[in-house]
PyMOL Python script that loads the backbone (N, CA, C, O; Angstrom):
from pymol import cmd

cmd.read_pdbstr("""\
ATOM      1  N   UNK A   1     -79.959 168.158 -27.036  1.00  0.00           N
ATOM      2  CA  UNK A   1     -80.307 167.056 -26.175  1.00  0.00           C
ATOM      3  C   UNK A   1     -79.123 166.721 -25.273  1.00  0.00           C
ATOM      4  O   UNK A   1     -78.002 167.061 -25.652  1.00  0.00           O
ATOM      5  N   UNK A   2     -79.283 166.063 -24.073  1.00  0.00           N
ATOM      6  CA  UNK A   2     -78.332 165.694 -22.985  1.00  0.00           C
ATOM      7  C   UNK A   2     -78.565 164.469 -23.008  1.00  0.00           C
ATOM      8  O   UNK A   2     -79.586 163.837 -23.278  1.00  0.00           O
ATOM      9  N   UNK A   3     -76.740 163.928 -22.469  1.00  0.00           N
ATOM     10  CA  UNK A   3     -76.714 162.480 -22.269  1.00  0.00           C
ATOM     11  C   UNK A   3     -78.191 161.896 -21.834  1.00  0.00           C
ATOM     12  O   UNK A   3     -79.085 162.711 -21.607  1.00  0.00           O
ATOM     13  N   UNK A   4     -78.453 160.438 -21.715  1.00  0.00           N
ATOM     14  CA  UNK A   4     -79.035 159.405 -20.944  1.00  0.00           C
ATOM     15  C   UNK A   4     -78.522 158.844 -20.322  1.00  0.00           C
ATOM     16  O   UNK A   4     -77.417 158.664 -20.831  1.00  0.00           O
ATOM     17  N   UNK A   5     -78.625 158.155 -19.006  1.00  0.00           N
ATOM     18  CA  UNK A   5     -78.523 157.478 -18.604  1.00  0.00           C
ATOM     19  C   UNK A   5     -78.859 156.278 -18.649  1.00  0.00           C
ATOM     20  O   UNK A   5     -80.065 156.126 -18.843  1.00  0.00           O
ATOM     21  N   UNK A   6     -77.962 154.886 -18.492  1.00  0.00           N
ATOM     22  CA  UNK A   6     -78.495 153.884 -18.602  1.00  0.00           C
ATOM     23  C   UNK A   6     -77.516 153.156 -17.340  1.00  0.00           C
ATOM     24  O   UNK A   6     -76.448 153.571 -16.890  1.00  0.00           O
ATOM     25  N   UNK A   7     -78.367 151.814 -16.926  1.00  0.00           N
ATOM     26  CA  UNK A   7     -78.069 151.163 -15.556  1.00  0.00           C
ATOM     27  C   UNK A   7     -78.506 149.594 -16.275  1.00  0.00           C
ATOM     28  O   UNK A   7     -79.630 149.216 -16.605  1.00  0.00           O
ATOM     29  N   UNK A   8     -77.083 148.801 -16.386  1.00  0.00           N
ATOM     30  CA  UNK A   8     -77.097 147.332 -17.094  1.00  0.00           C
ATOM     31  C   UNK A   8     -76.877 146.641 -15.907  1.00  0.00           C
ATOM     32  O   UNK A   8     -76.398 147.205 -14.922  1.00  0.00           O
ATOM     33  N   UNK A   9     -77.293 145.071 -15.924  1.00  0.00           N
ATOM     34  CA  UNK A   9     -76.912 144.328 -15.059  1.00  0.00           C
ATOM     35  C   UNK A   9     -75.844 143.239 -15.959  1.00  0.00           C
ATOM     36  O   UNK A   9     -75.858 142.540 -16.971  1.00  0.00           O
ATOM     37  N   UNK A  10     -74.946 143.627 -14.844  1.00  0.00           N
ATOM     38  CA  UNK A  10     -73.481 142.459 -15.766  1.00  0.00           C
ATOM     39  C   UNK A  10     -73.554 141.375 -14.577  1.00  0.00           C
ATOM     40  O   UNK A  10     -73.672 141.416 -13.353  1.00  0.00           O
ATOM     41  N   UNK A  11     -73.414 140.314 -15.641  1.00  0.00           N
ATOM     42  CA  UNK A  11     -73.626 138.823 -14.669  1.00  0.00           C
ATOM     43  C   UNK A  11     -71.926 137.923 -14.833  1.00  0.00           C
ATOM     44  O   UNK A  11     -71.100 138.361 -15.633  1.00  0.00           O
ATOM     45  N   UNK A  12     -71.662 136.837 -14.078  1.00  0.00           N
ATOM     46  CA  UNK A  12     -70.384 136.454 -14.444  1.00  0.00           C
ATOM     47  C   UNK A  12     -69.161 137.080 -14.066  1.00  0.00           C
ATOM     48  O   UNK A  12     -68.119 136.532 -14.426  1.00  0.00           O
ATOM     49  N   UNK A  13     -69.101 138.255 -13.325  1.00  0.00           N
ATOM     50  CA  UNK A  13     -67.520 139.463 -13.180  1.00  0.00           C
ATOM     51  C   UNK A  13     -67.614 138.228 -11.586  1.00  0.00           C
ATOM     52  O   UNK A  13     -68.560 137.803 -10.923  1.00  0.00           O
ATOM     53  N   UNK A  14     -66.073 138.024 -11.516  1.00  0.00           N
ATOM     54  CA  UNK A  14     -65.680 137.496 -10.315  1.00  0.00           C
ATOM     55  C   UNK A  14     -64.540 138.300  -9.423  1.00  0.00           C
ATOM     56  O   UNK A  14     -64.393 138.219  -8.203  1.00  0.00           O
ATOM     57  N   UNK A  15     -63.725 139.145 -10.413  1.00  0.00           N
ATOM     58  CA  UNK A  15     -62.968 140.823  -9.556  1.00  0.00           C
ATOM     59  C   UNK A  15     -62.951 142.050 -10.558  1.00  0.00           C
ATOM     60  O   UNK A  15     -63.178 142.227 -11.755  1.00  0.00           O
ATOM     61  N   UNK A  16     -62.524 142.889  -9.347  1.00  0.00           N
ATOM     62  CA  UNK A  16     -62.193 144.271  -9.893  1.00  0.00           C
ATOM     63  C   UNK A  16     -61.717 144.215 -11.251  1.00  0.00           C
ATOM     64  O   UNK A  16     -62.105 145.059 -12.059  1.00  0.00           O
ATOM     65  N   UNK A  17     -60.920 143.308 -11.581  1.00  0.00           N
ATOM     66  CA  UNK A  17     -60.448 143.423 -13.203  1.00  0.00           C
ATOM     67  C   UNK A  17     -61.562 143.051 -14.093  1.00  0.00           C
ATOM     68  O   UNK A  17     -61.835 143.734 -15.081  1.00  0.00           O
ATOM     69  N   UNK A  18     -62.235 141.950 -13.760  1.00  0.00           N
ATOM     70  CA  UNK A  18     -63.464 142.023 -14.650  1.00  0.00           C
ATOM     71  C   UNK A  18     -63.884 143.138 -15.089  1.00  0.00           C
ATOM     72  O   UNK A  18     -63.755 143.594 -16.225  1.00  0.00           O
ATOM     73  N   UNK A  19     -64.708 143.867 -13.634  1.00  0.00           N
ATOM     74  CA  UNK A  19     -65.778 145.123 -14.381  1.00  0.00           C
ATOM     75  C   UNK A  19     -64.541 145.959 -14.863  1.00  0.00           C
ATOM     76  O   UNK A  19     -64.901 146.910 -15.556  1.00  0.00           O
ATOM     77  N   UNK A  20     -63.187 145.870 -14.690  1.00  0.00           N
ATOM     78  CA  UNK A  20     -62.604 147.502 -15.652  1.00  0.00           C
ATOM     79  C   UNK A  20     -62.721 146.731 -16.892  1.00  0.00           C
ATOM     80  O   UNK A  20     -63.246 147.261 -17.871  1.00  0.00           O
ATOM     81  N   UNK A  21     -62.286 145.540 -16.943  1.00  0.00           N
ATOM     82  CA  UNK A  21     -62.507 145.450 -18.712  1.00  0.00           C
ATOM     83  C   UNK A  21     -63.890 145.734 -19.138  1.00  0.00           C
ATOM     84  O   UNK A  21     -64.054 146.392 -20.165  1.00  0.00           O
ATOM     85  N   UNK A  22     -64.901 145.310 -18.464  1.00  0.00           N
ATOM     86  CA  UNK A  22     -66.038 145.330 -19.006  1.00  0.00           C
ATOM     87  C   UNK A  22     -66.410 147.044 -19.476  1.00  0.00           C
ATOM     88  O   UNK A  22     -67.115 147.331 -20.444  1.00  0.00           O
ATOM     89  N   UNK A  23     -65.727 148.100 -18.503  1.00  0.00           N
ATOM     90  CA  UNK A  23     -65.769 149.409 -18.243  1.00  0.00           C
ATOM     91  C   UNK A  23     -65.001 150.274 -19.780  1.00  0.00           C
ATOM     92  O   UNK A  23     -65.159 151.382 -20.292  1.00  0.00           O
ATOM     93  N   UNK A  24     -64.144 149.068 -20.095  1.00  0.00           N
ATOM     94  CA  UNK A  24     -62.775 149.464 -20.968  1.00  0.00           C
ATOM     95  C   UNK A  24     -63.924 149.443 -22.607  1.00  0.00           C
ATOM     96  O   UNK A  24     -64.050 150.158 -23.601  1.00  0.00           O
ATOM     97  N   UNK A  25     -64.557 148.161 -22.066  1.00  0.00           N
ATOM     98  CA  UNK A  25     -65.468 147.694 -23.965  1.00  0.00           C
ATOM     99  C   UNK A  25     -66.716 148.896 -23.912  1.00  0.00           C
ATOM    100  O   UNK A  25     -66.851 149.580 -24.927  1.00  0.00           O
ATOM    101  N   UNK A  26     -67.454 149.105 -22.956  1.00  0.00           N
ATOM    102  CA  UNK A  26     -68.144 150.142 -23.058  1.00  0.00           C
ATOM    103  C   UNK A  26     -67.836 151.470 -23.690  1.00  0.00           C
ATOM    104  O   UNK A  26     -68.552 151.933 -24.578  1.00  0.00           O
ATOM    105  N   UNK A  27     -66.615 152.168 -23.161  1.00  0.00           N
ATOM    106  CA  UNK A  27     -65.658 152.817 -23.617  1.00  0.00           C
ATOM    107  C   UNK A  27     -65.484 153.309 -24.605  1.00  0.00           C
ATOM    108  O   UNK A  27     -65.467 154.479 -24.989  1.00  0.00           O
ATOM    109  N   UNK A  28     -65.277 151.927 -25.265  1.00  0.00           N
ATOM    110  CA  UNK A  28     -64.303 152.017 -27.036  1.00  0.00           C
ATOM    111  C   UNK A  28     -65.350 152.873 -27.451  1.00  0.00           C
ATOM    112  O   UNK A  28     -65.127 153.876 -28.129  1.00  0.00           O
ATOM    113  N   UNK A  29     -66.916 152.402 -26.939  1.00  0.00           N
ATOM    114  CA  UNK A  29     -67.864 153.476 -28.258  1.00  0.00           C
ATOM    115  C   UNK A  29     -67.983 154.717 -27.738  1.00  0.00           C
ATOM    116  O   UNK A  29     -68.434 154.896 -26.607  1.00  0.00           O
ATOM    117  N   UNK A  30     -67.479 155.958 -28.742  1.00  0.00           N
ATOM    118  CA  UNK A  30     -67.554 156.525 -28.983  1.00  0.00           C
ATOM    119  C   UNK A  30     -69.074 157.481 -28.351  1.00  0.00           C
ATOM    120  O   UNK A  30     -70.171 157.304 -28.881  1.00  0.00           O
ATOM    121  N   UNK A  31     -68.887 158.417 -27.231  1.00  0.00           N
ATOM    122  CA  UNK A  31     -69.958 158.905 -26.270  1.00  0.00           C
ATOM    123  C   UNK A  31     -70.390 157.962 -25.549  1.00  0.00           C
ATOM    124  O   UNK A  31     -71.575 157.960 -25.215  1.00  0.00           O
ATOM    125  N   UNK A  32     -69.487 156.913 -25.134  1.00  0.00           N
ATOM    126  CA  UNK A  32     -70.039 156.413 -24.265  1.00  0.00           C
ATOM    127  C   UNK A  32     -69.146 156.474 -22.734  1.00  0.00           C
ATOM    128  O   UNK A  32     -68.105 155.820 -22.787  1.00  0.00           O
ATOM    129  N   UNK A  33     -69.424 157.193 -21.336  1.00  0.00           N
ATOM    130  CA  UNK A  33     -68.712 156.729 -20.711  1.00  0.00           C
ATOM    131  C   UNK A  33     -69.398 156.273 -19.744  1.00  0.00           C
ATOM    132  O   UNK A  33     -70.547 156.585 -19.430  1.00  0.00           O
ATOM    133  N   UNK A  34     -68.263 155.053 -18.950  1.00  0.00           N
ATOM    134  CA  UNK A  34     -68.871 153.727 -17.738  1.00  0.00           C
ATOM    135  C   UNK A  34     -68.262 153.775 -16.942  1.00  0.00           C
ATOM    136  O   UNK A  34     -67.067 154.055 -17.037  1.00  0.00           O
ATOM    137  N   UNK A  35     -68.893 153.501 -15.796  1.00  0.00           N
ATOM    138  CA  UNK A  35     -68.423 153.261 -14.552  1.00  0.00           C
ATOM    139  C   UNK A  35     -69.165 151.562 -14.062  1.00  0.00           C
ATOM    140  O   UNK A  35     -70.378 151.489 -13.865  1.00  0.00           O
ATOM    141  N   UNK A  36     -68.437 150.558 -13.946  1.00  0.00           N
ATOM    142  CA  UNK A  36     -68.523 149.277 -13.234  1.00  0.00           C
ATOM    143  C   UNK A  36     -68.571 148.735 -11.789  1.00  0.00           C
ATOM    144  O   UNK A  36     -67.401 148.579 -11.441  1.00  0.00           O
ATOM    145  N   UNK A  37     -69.467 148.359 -10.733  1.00  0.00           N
ATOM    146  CA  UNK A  37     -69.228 148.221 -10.034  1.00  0.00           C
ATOM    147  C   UNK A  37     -69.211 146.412  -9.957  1.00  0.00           C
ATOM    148  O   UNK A  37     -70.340 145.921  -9.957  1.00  0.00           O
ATOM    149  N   UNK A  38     -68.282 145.624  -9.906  1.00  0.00           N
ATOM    150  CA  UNK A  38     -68.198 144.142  -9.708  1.00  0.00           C
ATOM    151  C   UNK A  38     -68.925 143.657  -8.849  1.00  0.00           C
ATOM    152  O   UNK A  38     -69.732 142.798  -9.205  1.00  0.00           O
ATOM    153  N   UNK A  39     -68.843 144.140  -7.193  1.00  0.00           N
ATOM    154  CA  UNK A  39     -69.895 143.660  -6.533  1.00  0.00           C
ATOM    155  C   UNK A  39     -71.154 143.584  -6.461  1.00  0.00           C
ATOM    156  O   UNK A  39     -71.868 142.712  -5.967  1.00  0.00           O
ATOM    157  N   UNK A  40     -71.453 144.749  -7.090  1.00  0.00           N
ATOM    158  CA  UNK A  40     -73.046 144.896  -7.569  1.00  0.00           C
ATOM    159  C   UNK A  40     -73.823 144.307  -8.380  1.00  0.00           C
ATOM    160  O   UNK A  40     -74.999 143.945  -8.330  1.00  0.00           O
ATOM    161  N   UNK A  41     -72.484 144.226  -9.621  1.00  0.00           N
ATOM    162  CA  UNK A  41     -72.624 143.863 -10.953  1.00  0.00           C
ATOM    163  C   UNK A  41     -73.487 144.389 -11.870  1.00  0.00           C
ATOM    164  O   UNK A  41     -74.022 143.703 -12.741  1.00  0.00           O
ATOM    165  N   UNK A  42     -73.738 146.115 -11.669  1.00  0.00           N
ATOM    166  CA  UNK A  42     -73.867 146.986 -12.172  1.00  0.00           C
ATOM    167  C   UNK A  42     -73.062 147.898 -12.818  1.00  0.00           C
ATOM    168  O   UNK A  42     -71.993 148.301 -12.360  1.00  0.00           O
ATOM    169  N   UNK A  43     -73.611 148.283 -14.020  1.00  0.00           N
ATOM    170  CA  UNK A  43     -72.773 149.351 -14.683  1.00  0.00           C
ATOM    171  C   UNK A  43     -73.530 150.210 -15.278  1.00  0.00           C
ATOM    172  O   UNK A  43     -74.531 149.859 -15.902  1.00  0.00           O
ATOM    173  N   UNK A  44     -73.157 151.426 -15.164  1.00  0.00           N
ATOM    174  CA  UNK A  44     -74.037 152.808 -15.412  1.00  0.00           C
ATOM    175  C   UNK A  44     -73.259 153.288 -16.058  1.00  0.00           C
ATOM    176  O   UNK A  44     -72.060 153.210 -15.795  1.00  0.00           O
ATOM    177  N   UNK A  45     -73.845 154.064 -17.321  1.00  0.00           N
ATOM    178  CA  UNK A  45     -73.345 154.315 -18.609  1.00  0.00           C
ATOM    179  C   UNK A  45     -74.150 155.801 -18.916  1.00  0.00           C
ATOM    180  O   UNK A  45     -75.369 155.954 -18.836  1.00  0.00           O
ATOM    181  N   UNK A  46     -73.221 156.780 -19.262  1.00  0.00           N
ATOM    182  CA  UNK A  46     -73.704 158.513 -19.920  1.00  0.00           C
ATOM    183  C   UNK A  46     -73.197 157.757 -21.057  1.00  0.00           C
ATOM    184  O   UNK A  46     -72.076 157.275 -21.221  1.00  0.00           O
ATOM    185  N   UNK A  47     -74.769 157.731 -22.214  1.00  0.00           N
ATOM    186  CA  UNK A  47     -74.401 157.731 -23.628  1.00  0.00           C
ATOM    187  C   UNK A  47     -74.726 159.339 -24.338  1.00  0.00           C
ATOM    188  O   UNK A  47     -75.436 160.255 -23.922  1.00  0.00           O
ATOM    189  N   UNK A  48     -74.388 159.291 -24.830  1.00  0.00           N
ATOM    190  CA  UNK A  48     -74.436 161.105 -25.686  1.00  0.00           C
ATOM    191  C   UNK A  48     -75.955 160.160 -26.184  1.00  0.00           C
ATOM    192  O   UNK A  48     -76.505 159.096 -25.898  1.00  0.00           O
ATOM    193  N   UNK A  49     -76.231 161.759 -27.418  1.00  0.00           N
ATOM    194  CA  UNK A  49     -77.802 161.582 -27.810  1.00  0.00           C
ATOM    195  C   UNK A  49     -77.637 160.498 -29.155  1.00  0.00           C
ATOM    196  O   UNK A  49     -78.282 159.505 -29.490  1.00  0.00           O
ATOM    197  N   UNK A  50     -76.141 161.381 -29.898  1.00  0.00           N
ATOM    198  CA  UNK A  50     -75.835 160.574 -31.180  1.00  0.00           C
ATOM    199  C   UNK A  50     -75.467 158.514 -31.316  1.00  0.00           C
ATOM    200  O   UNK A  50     -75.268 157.758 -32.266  1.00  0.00           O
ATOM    201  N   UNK A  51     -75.536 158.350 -29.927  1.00  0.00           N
ATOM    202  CA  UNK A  51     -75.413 157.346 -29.594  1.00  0.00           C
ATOM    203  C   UNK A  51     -76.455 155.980 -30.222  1.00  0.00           C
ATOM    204  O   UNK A  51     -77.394 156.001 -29.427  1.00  0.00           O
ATOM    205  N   UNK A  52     -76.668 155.108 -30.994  1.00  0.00           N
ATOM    206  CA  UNK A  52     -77.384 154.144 -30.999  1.00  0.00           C
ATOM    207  C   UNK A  52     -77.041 152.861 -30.810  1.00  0.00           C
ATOM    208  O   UNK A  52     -77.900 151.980 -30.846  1.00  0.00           O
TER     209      UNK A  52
END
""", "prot")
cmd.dss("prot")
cmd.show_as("cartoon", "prot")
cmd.util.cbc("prot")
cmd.orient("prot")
C-alpha cells in the first residue's frame, strides 16, 4: 500500500512560526510527513499505510 494523503484545516496560526510548529507536531509521528501553509491555514500530510 502507498501513502494517503490528507488536507486539515488549522484555525488560530497568526505567522510563519505557527504553521512550522504545527508542521514540527505532525512530524514527531512516526510516517508522518507535513507541509503547513499559515496563510491558507492548511496542512497536507503523506501518512504511510501503518499509520493510525
Amino acid at each position: 500500500m502507498s501513502a494517503r494523503s490528507v488536507e486539515l484545516s488549522v484555525g488560530g496560526m497568526t505567522c510563519a512560526s505557527c504553521s512550522r510548529r504545527v508542521e514540527k507536531a505532525l512530524e514527531k509521528i512516526s510516517g508522518v510527513r507535513a507541509s503547513v501553509n499559515y496563510a491558507t491555514g492548511v496542512a497536507f500530510a503523506e501518512v504511510e499505510p501503518n499509520v493510525t
